[in-house]
C-alpha positions in Angstrom: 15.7 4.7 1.9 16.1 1.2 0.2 19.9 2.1 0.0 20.2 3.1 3.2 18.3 0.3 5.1 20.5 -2.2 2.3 24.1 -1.1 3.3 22.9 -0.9 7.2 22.3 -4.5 7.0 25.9 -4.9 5.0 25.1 -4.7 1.5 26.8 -3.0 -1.1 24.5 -0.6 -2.6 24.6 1.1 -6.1 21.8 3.9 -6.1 20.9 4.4 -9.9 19.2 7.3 -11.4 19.3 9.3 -15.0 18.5 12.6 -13.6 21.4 14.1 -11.4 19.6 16.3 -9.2 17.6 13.5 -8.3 20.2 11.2 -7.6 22.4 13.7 -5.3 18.9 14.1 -3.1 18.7 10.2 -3.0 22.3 10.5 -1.5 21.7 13.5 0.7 18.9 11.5 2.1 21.4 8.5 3.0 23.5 10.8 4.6 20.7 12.0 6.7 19.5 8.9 7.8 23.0 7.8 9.0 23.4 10.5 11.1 19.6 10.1 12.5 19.8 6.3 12.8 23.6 5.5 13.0 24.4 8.6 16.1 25.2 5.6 18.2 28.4 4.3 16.3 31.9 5.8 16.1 32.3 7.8 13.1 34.4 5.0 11.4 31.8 2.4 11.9 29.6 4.8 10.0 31.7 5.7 8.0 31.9 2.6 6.9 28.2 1.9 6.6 27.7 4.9 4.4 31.0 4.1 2.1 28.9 0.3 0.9 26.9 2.9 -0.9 27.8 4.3 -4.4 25.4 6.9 -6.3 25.9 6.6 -10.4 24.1 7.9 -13.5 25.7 4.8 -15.3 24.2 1.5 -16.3 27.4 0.0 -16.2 27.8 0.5 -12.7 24.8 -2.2 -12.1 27.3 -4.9 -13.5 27.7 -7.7 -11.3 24.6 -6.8 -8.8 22.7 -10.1 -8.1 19.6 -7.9 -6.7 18.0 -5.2 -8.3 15.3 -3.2 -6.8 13.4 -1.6 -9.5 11.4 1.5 -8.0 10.7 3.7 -11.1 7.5 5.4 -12.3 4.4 3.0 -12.0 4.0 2.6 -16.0 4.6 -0.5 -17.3 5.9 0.7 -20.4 8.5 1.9 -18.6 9.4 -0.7 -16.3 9.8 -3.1 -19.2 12.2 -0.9 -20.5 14.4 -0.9 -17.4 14.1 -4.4 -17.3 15.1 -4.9 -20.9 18.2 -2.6 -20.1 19.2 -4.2 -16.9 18.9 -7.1 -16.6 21.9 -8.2 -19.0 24.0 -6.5 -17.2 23.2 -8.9 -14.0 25.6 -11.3 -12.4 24.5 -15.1 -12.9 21.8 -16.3 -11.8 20.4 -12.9 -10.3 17.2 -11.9 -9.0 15.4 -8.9 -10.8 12.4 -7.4 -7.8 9.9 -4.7 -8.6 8.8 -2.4 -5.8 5.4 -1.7 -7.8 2.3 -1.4 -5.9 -0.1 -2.6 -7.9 1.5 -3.6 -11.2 0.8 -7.2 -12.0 4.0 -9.1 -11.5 3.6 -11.8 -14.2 3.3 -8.5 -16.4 6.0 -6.8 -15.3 8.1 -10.0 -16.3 7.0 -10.5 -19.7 9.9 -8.2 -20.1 12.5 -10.0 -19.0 14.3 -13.2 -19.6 15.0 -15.2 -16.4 10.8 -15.0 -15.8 11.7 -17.3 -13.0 14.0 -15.1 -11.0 11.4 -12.2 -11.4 9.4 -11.1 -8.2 7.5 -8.3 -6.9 9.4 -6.7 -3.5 6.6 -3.8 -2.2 8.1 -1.7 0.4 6.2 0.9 2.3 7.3 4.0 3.2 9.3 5.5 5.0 11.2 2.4 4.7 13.6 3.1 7.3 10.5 2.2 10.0 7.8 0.9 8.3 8.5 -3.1 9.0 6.6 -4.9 6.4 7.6 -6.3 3.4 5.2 -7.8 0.6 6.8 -10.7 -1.6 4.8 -11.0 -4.4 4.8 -14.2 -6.6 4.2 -14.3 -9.9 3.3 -17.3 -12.2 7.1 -18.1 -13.2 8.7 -17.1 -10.3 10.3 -20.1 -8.6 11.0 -21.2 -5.3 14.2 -20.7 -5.0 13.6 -17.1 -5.9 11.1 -17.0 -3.2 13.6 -18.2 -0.6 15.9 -16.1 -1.8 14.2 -12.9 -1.1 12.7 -14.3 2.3 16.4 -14.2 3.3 16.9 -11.4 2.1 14.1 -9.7 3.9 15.2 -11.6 7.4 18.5 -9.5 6.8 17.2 -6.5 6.4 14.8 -7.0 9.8 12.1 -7.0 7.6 8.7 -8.6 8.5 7.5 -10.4 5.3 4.2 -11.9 3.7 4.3 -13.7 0.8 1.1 -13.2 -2.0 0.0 -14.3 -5.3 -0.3 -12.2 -8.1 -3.0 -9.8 -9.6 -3.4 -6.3 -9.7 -2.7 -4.4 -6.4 -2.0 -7.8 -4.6 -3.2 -7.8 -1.2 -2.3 -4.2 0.9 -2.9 -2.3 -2.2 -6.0 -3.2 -2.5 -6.8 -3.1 1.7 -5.2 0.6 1.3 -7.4 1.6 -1.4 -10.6 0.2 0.2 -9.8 2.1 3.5 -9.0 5.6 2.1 -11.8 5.1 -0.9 -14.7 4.8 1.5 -13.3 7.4 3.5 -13.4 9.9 0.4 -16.9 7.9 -0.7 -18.4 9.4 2.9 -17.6 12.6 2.7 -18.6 12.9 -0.6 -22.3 11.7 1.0 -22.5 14.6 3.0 -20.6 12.7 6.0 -18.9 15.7 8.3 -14.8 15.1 7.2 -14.2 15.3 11.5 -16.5 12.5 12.1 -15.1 10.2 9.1 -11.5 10.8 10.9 -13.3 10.7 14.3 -15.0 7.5 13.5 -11.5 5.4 12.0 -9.7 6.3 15.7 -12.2 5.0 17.4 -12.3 1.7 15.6 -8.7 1.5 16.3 -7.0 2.9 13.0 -3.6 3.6 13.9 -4.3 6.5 10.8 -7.4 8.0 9.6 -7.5 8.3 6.5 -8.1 11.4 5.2 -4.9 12.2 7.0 -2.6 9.3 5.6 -4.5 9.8 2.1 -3.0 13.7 1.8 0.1 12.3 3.1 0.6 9.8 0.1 -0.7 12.4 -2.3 -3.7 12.6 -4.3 -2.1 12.7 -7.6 -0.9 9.6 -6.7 -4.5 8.4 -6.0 -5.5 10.2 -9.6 -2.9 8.0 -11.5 -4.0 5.3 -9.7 -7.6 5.1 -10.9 -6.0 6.2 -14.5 -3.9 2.8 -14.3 -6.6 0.9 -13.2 -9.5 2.2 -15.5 -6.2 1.4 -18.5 -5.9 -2.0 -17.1 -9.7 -3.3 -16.2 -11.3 -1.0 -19.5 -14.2 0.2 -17.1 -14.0 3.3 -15.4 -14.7 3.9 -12.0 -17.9 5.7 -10.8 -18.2 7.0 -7.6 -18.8 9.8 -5.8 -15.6 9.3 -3.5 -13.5 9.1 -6.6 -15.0 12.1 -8.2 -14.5 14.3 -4.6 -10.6 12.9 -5.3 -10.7 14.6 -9.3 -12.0 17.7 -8.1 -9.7 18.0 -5.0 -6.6 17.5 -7.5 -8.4 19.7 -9.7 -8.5 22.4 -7.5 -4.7 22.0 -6.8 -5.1 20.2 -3.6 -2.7 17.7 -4.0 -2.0 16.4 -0.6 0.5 17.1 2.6 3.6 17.7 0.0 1.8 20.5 -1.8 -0.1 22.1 1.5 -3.2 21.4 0.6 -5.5 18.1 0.3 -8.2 17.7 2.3 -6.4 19.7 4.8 -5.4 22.8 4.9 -1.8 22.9 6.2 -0.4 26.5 6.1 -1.4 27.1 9.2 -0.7 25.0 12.6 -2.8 23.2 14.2 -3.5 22.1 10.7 -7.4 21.7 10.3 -9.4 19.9 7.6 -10.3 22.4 4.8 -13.9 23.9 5.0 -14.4 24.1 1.3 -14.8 20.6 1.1 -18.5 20.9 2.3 -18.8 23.1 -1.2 -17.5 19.6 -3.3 -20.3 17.6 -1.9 -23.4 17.9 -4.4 -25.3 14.6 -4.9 -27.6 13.2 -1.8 -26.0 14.1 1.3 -26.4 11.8 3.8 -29.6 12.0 6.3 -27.6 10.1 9.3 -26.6 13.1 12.0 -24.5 12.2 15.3 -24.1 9.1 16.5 -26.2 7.3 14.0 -23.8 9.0 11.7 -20.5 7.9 13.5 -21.5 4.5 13.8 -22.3 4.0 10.3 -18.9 5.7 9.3 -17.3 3.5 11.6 -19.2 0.2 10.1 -18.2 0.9 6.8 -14.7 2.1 7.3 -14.0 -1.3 9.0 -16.5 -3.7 7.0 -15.1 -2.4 3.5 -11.7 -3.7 4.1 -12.8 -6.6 5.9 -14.2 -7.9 2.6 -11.5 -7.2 0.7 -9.6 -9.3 3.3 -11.9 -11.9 2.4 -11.9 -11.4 -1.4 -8.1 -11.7 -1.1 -8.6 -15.3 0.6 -11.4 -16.8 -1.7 -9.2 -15.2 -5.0 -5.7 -17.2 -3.8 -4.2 -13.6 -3.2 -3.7 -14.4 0.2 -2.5 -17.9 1.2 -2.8 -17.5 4.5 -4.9 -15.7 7.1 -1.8 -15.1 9.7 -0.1 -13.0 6.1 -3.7 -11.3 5.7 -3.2 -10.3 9.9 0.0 -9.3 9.5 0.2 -7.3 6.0 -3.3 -5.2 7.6 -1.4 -4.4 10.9 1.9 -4.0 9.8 2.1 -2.4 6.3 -1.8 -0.2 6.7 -2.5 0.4 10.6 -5.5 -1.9 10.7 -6.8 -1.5 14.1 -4.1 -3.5 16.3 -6.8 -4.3 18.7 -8.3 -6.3 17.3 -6.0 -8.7 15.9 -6.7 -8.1 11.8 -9.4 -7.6 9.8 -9.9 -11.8 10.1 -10.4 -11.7 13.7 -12.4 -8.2 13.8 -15.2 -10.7 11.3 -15.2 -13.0 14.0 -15.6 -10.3 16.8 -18.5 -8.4 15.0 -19.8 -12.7 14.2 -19.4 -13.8 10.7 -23.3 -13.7 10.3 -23.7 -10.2 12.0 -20.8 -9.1 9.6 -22.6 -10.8 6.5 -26.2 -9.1 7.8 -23.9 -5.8 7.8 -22.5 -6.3 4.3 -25.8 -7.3 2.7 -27.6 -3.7 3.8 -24.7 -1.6 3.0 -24.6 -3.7 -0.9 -28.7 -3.1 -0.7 -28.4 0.4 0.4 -25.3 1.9 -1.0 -23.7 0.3 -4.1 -22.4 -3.5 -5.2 -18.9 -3.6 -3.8 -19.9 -4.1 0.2 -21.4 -7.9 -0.8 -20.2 -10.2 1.3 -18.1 -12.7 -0.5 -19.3 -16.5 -1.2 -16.9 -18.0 1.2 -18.3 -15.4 4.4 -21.6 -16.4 3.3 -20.8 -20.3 3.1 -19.1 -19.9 7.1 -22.5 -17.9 8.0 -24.2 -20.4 6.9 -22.5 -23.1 8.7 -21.7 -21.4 11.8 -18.3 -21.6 11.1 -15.2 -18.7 12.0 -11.9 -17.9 10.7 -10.3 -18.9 14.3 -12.9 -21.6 15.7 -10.3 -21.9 18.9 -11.4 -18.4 20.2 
């Protein structure tokens, strides 16, 4: 997709991989996508769109690039490896991007030489339509770098933010905290419909049980691997144990036809035997008390992890916080981000919210110092509203 969306925008494109069968489906998919999204030029002009971009098994074929787009297994061992092969090979003075998720950037570059011309580029897929782009600084990378790959971006009619460092950066981290609760509910005896039920109705352009199957739990799995290797504390909750025994069972998501729906039949339906996976204090709440409260906490829990973002440095900005929640994860649209849906709920209200889900339910819903300081001093994130 990267290749595709690269040499569409005029770049030449060298699509790298060591295993051929993998490579010729990375090339079969460019082919696709040119007929899908190029139908409306002449064959010659797509032609020549499609010819910018070369498949190769070969490091030497990356001699000369002055952008590399690094988009291998999410193991750092590996990725410095890749780095330590590549980046010799470089023109002058070229940039060397990561599309990790979560992988700390100033990690990642410990690896290479040119620290300063090192910098995280998360895509989101598909990345022929998904329109954000996450530019993720680390602690060397300079400012030249940084305008570098802003251009870049504006070429490829990307919308970017720009981020600090640290492990999952900003719409890692809001991505998690959606899906996560969303697992964490149904594991407390919350009906699987409602949870879904309850995220459209707070304006979720996804629910989440839905987009979770579709990026795989296995993924997920590795994910709290990585970050249990990279914090040293392993994670204990009931959403994340639903997520073991779901993978467990062989239900690995949309790609394998079964995740927490079933999908070999049409309409596909959310499978019944997760009500059999739910074992420890199943939640007391029924109808609407229950859909509200799944709606509260789907919203609130990435609203303070908005918020953590801010008061950590991750995000710089609130309009980046908007934009990477809309854009990149499908945070409710109508509201305007999970900034402005504090301020609609009332920074107080949202605080009074967050302190009886952290009394209630477990430590991660307390509110952040900075929403408690603005409680306490009647203050907003957009006072001009």
């Amino acid at each position: 997709g990267l290749a595709f969306i690269c040499a569409k925008a005029g770049y030449t494109v060298v699509l790298k991989d060591i295993n051929a069968d993998a490579l010729d489906k990375g090339m079969a998919h460019c082919t696709a996508q040119g007929k899908k999204r190029l139908k409306y030029l002449s064959q010659d002009a797509r032609d020549e769109v499609m010819n910018r971009i070369t498949g190769s098994l070969e490091l030497g074929s990356l001699a000369g690039c002055d952008l590399i787009i690094e988009a291998v297994v999410e193991n750092i061992g590996v990725k410095h490896a890749v780095t330590r092969e590549v980046e010799g090979l470089l023109a002058p003075n070229a940039i060397f991007a990561s599309n990790t998720s979560a992988l700390p950037i100033t990690d990642l570059a410990e690896a290479a030489q040119a620290k300063d011309r090192f910098i995280g580029l998360h895509f989101f897929s598909p990345v022929e339509q998904m329109p954000l782009l996450e530019i993720i600084k680390g602690a060397n990378t300079s400012d030249e770098t940084l305008g570098r790959c802003l251009a870049f971006a504006k070429n490829i009619k990307k919308t970017s933010i720009v981020v600090n460092d640290g492990y999952a950066f900003y719409t890692t981290r809001m991505f998690s905290s959606y899906v996560m609760e969303a697992a964490q509910l149904v594991a407390e005896g919350f009906s699987p419909v409602l949870v879904e039920r309850a995220a459209r109705r707070a304006g979720m352009v996804i629910s989440p049980l839905k987009v979770f199957d579709e990026v795989t739990l296995s993924l997920a799995e590795h994910g709290f691997q990585m970050r249990e290797a990279y914090t040293g504390e392993a994670l204990k909750h009931d959403g994340v144990d639903l997520v073991r025994a779901l993978v467990k069972a062989g239900r690995l998501g949309k790609a394998a036809g079964a995740g927490f729906y079933d999908y070999e039949d049409k309409p596909r339906k959310l499978w019944a035997g997760l009500a059999d996976l739910v074992t420890n204090n199943p939640t007391q709440l029924t109808g609407q008390a229950q859909l509200d409260e799944a709606e509260n906490r789907l919203m609130a829990v990435q609203a303070v992890e908005a918020v953590r973002c801010l008061e950590e440095n991750i995000l710089t900005s609130k309009a980046d916080g908007e934009i990477g929640a809309i854009f990149g994860l499908g945070f409710a649209p109508n509201t305007g981000g999970p900034f402005a849906w504090i301020d609609r709920q009332g920074v107080p209200e949202t605080v009074a919210l967050l302190n009886r889900l952290s009394t209630d339910h477990d430590p991660r819903y307390a509110p952040p110092k900075l929403l408690e300081t603005m409680a306490e001093r009647g203050e907003r994130f957009y006072p001009w509203v």
